[in-house]
N, C-alpha and C positions, 0 to 999 in steps of 0.2 A: 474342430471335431464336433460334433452333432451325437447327442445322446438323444433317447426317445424311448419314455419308459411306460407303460400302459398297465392298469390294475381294472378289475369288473369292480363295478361301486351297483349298490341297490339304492335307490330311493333318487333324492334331487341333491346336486352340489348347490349350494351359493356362490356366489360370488363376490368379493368386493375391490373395487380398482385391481382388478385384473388375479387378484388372488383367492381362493377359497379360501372359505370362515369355515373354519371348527365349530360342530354342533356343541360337544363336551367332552371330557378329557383333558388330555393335555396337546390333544393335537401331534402333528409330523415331523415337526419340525421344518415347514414352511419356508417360517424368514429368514434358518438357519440357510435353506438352500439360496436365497436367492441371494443373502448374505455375499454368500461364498461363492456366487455364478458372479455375481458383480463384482465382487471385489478385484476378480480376476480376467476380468474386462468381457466378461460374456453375456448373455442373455437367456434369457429364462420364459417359458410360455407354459399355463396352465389352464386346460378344457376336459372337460365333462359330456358327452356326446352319445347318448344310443346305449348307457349302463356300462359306459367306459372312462376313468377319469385316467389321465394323460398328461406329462410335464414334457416340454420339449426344451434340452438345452443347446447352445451353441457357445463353444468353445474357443477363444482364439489358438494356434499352436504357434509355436516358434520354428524356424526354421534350422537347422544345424547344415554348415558348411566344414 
């Protein structure tokens, strides 16, 4: 399953190893997401592009017979 979710952001993301840093606050809850994309044997992508920031997930599904 492939999820792909897009929010307008104003100004610059950072970056660090592949993940955005929180200016202040408490932040999205991040490593919660990727936590839980990986726990569950998935993959996680997050980009900032043209005043658009973007998480793209991939999901694995089971099959039922």
């Amino acid at each position: 399953m492939a999820v792909r979710i897009s929010n307008p952001c104003s100004g610059e993301v950072a970056f660090r190893q592949g993940l955005p840093v929180r200016r202040k606050g408490r932040g999205t809850g991040i490593l919660s997401i990727v936590h839980s994309v990986k726990s569950n044997g998935g993959d996680v992508e997050f980009s900032a592009e043209n005043g658009v920031f973007t998480v793209r997930i991939l999901l694995k599904t089971q099959k039922y017979t």
